[in-house]
One Martini backbone bead per residue (centre of mass of N, CA, C, O) as a GRO file, in nm:
protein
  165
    1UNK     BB    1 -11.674  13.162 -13.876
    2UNK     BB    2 -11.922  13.328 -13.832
    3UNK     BB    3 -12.024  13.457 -14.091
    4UNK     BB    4 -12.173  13.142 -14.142
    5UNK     BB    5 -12.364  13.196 -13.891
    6UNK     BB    6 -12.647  13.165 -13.739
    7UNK     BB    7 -12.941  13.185 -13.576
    8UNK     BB    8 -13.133  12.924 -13.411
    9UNK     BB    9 -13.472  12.744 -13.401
   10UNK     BB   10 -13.691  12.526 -13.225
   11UNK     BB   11 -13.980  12.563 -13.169
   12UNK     BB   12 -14.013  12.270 -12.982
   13UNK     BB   13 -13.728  12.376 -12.768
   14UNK     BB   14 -13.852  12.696 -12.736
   15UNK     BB   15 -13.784  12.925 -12.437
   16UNK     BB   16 -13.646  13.210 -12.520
   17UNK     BB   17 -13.354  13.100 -12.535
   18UNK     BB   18 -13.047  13.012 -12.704
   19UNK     BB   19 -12.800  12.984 -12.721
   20UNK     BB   20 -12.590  12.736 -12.895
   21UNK     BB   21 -12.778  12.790 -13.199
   22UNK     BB   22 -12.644  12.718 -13.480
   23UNK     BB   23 -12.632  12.761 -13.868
   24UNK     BB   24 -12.524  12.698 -14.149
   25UNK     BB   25 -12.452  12.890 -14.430
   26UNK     BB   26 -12.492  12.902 -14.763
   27UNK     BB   27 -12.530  13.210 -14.822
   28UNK     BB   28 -12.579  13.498 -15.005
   29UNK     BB   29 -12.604  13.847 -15.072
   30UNK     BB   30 -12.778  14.044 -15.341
   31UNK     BB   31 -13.031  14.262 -15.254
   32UNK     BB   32 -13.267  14.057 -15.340
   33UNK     BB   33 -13.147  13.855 -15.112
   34UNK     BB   34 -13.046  13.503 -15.129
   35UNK     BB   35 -12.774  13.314 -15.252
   36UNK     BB   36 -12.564  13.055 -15.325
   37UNK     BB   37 -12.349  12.887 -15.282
   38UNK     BB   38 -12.041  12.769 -15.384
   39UNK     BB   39 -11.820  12.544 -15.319
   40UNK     BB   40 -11.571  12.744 -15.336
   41UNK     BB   41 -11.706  12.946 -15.120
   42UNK     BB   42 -11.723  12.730 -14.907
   43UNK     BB   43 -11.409  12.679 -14.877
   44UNK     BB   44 -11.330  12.975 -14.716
   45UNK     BB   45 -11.463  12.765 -14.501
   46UNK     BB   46 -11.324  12.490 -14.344
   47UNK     BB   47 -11.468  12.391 -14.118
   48UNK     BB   48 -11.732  12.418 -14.208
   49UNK     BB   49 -11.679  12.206 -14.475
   50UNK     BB   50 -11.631  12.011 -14.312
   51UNK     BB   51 -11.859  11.936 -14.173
   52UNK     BB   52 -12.023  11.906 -14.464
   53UNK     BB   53 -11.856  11.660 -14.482
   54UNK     BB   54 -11.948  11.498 -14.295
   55UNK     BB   55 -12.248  11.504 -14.431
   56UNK     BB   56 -12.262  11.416 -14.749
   57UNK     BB   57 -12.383  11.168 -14.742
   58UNK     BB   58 -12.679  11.272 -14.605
   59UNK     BB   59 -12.749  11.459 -14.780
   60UNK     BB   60 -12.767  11.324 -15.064
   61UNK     BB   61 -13.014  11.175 -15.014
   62UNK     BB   62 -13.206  11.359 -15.050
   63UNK     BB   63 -13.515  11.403 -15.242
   64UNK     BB   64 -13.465  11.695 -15.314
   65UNK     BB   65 -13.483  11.837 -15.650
   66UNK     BB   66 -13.418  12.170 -15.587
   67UNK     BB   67 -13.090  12.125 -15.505
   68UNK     BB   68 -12.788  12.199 -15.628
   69UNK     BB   69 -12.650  12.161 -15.389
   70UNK     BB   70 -12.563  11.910 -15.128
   71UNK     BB   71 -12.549  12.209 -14.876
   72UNK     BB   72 -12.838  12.296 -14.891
   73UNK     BB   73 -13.130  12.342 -14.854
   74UNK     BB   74 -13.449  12.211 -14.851
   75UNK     BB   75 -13.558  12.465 -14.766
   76UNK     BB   76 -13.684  12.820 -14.794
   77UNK     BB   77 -13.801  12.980 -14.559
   78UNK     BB   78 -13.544  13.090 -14.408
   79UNK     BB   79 -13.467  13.266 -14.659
   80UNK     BB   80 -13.744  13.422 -14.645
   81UNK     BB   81 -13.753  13.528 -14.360
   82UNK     BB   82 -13.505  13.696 -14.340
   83UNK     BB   83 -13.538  13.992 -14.189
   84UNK     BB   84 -13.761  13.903 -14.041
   85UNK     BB   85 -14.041  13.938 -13.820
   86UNK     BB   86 -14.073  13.682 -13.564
   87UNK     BB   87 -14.316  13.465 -13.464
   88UNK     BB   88 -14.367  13.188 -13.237
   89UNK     BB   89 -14.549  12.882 -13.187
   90UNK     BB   90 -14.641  12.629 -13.001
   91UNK     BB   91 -14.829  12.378 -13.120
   92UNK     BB   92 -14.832  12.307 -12.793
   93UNK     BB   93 -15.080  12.288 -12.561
   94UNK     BB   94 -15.224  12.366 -12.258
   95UNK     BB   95 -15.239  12.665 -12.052
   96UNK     BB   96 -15.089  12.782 -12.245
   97UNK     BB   97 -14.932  12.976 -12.456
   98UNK     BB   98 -14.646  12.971 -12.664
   99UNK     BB   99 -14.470  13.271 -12.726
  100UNK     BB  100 -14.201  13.476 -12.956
  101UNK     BB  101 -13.982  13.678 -13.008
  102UNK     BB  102 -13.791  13.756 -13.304
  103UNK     BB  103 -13.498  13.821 -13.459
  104UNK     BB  104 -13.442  13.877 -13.800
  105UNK     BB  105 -13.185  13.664 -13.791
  106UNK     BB  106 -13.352  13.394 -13.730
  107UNK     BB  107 -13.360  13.103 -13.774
  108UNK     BB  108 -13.623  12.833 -13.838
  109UNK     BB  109 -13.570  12.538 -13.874
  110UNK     BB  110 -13.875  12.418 -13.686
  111UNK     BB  111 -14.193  12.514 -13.731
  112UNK     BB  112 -14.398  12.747 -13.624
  113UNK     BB  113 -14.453  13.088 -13.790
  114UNK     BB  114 -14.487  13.437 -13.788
  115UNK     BB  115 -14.553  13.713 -14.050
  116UNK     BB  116 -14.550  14.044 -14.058
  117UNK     BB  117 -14.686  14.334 -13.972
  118UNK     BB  118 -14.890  14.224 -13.754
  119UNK     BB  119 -14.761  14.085 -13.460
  120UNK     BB  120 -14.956  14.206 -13.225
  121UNK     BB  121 -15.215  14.106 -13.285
  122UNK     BB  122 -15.139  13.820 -13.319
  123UNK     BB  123 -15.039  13.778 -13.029
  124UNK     BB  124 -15.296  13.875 -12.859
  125UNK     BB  125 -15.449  13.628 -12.979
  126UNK     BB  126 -15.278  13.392 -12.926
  127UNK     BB  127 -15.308  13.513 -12.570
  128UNK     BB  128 -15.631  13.422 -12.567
  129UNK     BB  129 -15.846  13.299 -12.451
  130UNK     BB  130 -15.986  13.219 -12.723
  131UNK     BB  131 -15.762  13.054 -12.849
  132UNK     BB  132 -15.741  12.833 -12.593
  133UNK     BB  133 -16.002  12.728 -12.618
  134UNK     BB  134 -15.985  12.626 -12.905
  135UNK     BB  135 -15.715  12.484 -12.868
  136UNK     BB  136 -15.881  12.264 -12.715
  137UNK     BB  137 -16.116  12.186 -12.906
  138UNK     BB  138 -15.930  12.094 -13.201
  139UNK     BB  139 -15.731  11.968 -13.078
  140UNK     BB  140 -15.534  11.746 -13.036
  141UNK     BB  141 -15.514  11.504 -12.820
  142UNK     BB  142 -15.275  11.451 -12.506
  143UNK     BB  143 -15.073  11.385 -12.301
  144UNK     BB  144 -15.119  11.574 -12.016
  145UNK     BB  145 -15.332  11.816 -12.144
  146UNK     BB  146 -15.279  11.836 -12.451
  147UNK     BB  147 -15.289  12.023 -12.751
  148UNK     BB  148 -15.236  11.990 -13.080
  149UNK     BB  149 -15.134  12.184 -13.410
  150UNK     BB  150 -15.229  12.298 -13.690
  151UNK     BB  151 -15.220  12.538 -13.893
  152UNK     BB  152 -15.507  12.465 -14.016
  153UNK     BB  153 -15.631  12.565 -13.738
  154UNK     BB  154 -15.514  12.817 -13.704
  155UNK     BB  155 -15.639  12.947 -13.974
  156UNK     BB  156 -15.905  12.957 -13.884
  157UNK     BB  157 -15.957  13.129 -13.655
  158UNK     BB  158 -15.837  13.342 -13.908
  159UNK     BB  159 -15.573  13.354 -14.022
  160UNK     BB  160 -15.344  13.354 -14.287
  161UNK     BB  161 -15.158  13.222 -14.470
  162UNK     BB  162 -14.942  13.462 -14.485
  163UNK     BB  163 -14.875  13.392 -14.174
  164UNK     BB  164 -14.834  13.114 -14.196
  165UNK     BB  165 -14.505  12.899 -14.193
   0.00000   0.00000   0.00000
């Protein structure tokens, strides 16, 4: 059923290489983006299907209020974000920035990243030291000469906020 599978990853766990972290897509492309799939056509996957009702309990907790059925994301994000390239940055920063470029395909389930025509841009500030020393003065300091950033530090450096997601 892998038709039903995108790969996908987490900001804070990602370090280059993907390894088998995939996620159940309940989405069909409609020419115009993604549209949910119905409960019906998501039984055509009975895997898939099988292990969402394995979790139906614990989705339907959920408290946001603009999900039509009970197996959808909760947020939109990674919908909005498909097909587009995307830049990931931890945002936890120690001696140096970790950066990574995703193919548009990679779903990012948690965490800061960047999208939009200019990523090359972006990557190099990043990655720069004027960005390091920044990050490193308004960063919350943590364990072990950590400094953690909110997107909202990082857009004061300049980014836009339509840069980061």
């Amino acid at each position: 059923e892998s038709s039903i599978l995108h790969r996908c990853v987490k900001e804070s766990k990602f370090h280059g290489t993907y390894g088998n972290l995939y996620i159940i897509f309940p989405y069909k492309e409609d020419g115009n983006g993604f549209v949910p799939m119905t409960e019906k056509e998501l039984m055509e996957y009975p895997l898939a299907y099988r292990y969402l009702c394995s979790k139906k309990n614990e989705l339907s907790k959920r408290t946001i209020k603009e999900i039509p059925s009970w197996f959808l994301f909760g947020r939109t994000q990674g919908l909005n974000t498909l097909n587009q390239d995307k830049l990931i940055m931890n945002h936890y920063v120690h001696d140096k920035v970790s950066v990574h470029r995703l193919p548009k395909d990679v779903i990012v389930y948690s965490g800061l990243f960047f999208t939009g025509g200019h990523l090359d841009l972006v990557e190099r500030l990043l990655l720069s030291r004027d960005f390091l020393r920044y990050a490193r003065l308004v960063g919350k300091e943590k364990t072990s000469g950590y400094y953690e950033l909110s997107t909202k530090m990082i857009g004061n450096f300049g980014f836009s906020d339509e840069d980061i997601v």
